[in-house]
N, C-alpha and C positions, 0 to 999 in steps of 0.2 A: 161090189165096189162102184161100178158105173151106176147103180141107181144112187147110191150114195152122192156122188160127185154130180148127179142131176139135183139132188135133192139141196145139196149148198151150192150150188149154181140158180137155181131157181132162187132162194134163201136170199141171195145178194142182191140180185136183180128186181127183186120185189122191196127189198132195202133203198134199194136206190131211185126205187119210182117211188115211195113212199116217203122219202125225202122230197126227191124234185114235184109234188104235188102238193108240199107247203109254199106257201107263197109268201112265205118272211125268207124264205131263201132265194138268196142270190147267183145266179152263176155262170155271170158274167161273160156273157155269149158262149155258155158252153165251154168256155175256158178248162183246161184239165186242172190249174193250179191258180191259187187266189192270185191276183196279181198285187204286187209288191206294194204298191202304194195306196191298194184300197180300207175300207174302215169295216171287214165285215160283221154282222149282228153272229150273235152266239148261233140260229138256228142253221147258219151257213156255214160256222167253223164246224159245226158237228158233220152238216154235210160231205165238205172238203175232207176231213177227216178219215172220214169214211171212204171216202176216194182211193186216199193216199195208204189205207189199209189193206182193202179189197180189188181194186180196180189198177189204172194208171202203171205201174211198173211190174205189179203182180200178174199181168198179163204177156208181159213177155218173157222167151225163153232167157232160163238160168243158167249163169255160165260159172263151171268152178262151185262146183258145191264145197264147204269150208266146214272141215267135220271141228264139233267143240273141241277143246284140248282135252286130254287123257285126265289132266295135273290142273286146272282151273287159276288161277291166282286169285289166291283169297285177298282181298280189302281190309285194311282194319280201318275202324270207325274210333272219332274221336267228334261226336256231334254237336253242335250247337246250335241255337235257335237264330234267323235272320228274319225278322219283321217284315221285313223290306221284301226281299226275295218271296216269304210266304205273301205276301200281299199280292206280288206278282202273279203266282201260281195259280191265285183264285179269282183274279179279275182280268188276266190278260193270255192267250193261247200259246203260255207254255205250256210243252208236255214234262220236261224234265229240269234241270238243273242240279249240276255237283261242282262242289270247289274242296281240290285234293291241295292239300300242301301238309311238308312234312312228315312223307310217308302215307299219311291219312287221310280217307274221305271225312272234310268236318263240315261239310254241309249237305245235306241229298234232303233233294222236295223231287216230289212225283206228283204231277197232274192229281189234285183230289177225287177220289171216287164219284160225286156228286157234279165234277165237271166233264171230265172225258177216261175217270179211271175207270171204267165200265168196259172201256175196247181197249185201255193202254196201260202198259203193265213192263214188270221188271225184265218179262220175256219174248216182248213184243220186238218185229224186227222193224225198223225204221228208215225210212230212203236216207242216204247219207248228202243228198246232191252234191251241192260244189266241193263241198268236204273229201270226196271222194277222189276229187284230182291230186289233193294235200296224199292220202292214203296211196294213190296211183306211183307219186315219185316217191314213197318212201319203200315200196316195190320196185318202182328204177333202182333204188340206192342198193338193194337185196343183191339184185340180177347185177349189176356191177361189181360189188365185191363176190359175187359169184364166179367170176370173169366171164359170163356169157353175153355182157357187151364194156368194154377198153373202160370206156368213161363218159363223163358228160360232154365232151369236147371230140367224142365218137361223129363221122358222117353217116347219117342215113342212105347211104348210096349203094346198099346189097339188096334192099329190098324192092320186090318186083313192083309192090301193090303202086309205090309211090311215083315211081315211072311217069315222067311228062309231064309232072306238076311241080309247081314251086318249092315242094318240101322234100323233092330228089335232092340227094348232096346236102341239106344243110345239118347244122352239127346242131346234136342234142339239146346244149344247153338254151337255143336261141328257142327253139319248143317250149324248152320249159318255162323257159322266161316271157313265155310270150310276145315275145319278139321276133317272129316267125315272117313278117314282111306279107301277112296276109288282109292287111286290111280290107283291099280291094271287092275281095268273095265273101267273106263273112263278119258279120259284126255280131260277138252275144252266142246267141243259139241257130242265126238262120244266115242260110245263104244271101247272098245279095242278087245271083241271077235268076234262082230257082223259088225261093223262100222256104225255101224247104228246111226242117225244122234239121240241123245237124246231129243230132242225139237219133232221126232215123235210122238212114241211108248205115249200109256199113260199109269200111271204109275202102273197097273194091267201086260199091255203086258212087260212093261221094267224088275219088277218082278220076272214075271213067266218066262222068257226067259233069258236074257242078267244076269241080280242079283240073280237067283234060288240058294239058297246054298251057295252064296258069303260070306266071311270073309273076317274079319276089318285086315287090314296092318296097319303097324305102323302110327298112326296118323299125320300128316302133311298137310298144307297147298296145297288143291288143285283143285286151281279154275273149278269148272265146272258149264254148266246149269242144271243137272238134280237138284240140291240140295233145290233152290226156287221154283221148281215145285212141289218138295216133297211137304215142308212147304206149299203151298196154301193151296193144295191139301187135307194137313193133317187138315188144318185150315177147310177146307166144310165138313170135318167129323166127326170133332169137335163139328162145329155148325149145321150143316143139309141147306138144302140150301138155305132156307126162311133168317133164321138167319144172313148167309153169306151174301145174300145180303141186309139186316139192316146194316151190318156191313160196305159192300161197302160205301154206303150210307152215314152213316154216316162220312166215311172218305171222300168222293168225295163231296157229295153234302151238308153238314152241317157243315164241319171244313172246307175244304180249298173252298167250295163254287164256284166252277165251273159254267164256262159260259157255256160250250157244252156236250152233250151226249159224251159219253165214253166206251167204253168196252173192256176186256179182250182176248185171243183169245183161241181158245181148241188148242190139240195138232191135230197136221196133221190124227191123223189116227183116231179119237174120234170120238164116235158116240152117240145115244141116251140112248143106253145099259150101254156102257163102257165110259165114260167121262171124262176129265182130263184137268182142266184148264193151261196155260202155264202163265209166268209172262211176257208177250209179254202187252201192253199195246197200245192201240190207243185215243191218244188226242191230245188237240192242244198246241200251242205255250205259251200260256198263262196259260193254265189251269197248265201247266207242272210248270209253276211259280209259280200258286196258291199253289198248292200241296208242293214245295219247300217248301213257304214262311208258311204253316200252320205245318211241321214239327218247323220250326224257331221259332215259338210262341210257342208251346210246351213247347220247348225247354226253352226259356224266362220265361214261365210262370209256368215250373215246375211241370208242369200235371204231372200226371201217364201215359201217353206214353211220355212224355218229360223227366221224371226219366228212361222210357223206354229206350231212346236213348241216354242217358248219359252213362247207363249201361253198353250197347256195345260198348262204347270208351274205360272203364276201363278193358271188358273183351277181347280186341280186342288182336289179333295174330298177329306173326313177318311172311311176306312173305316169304315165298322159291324159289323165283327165279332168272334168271337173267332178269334184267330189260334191255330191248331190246335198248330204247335209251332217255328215260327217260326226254320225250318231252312231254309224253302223261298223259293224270289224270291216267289211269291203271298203267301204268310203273313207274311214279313218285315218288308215293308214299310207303312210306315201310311196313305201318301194314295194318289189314284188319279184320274189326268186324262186325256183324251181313247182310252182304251181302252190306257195304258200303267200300270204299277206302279210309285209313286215313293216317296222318301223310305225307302229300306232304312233299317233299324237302325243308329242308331254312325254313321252320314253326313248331318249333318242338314247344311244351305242348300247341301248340294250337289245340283250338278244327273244324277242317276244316275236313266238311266229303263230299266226291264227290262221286257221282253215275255216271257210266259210262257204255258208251250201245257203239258197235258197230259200225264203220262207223263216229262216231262225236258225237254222244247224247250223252251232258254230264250238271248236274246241280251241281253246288260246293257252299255250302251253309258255310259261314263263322259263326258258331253259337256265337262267342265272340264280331265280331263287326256287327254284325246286315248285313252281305252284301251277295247278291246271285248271281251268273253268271250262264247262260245255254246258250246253243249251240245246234242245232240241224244242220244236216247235209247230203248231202249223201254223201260225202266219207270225211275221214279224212286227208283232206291236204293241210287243215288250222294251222295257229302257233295258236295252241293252249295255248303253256303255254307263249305266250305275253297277251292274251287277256282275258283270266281268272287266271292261275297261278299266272303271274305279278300283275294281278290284284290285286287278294285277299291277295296276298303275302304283298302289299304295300300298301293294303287299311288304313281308318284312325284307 
């Protein structure tokens, strides 16, 4: 076994120098992930790729391993052809795309063989990024009607780890809302004293280091990722970690009923001692659907996590920013509740909540007319708002 595991260790790394010795590739000072607003040539998307398959999160320890369901939920298929969309698939670095309404999947493009269906496939696990904080509160919504935390209007003020930072004492929902009054230390991904990337540190070293003594500023909108690490975080200390993963379980493999193993990822520096799951997520193309389409039935069916996520529509906050160009699911839309993007453009009281991750991952689930669109991708420079916005915007 351990020659084995030298032999695709070596295997990668000869991948990867083999790559970075083309010189049509780009990589952007070493950058782990393209950056959002570059134009890169195909020989770099292949690179990146390859990154985000092998390298980059695969590297660190896995939290929550998420066994398939027993009972799978079968899809039924009702397909049609979209010009537009396949056009997409072959000139621009989608990996996936499906539009469910109706019960049915009536659209599914996968990355073509001849562009990146070589390494990417219907059982490939895929980083969920921001997507993942969307996934994070609809596990807040679990662990609440579970009763092992009151509500979203719960104090954070039992747990030790938060002790002497600004996020002792405040209630739940202002986390999720982003409204945490933390501008001051973080903005995005990185600290403001340290620069230290927040998706490191776990949430003891972030703490005791970067937040020791920190006080709340004026409350306001302000996107960052430490906020859904809190939340899991506070979520396994809540329940202990037997529990936790009941709870996974439950959401993965008994409500939305998953084809593949799945799991969560720690942060970069986490160890056996100190541990700290991130809302980083790895699953496939489908499952990402599944997951979608079992928030959608909630929803329909008025559960208690379906009142859950009704909740954070009526309790959702006006953004503060400027929206850059208002193309994208993040930029488009103007409010923003429990760690979802609400209120796109041209769809106002309707209830349209998207989840959006980095680089392209994006699932926009239309809860009024039953219709779901996702995207997966490595870089985002696809028209997105033709082939999901328009979408949903003009569905029936």
């Amino acid at each position: 076994m351990k020659k084995l595991l030298g032999i695709i260790v070596l295997g990668l790394l000869w991948c990867n120098i083999s790559f970075a010795e083309d010189p049509k590739i780009k990589t952007y000072g070493g950058r782990s992930e393209i950056p959002e607003d570059a134009k890169p040539n195909d020989e770099t998307l292949k690179y990146y790729l390859n990154r985000y398959l092998n390298r980059n999160w695969n590297t660190h320890r896995t939290y929550s391993n998420i066994k398939a369901s027993d009972n799978p939920y079968q899809f039924q298929f009702d397909l049609r052809e979209d010009k537009y969309v396949k056009k997409q698939m072959q000139k621009t670095a989608l990996l996936s795309y499906l539009l469910y309404e109706d019960g049915k999947i009536v659209i599914d493009e996968i990355t073509p063989k001849e562009k990146y269906g070589d390494v990417f496939n219907n059982s490939t696990k895929y980083h969920s990024q921001s997507v993942g904080k969307s996934i994070a509160s609809y596990i807040l919504g679990h662990a609440i009607c579970k009763g092992y935390i009151e509500s979203v209007d719960t104090k954070i003020s039992d747990w030790p780890a938060l002790k002497d930072t600004l996020y002792q004492d405040q209630k739940i929902i202002d986390l999720i809302n982003m409204s945490a009054g933390d501008q001051k230390y973080l903005n995005s991904n990185r600290f403001s004293n340290s620069k230290r990337a927040v998706t490191n540190p776990t949430i003891k070293s972030a703490m005791e280091n970067e937040l020791k003594n920190s006080k709340i500023s004026k409350k306001q909108w302000n996107y960052n990722n430490l906020l859904p690490h809190i939340i899991l975080n506070y979520i396994i200390f809540k329940t202990g970690e037997d529990k936790f993963q009941d709870l996974l379980d439950e959401v993965f493999r008994e409500k939305a009923k998953t084809e593949h193993d799945a799991h969560f990822v720690e942060t970069e520096i986490s160890t056996q001692i100190d541990r700290s799951i991130t809302n980083t997520l790895m699953t496939t193309r489908y499952d990402y659907l599944r997951i979608a389409k079992a928030m959608m039935d909630d929803w329909q069916n008025d559960t208690c996590e379906g009142k859950y996520l009704k909740s954070l529509y009526e309790r959702k906050v006006k953004k503060k920013r400027d929206y850059r160009d208002k193309q994208e699911a993040y930029s488009i839309t103007k409010s923003y509740g429990g760690f979802f993007h609400l209120d796109p453009s041209g769809m106002k009281n309707r209830h349209i909540f998207i989840m959006d991750g980095y680089g392209g991952q994006t699932l926009t689930i239309d809860f009024d007319r039953k219709r779901i669109v996702t995207t997966m991708a490595v870089h985002r420079n696809f028209n997105w708002k033709k082939i999901a916005h328009s979408v949903i915007k003009k569905g029936k």
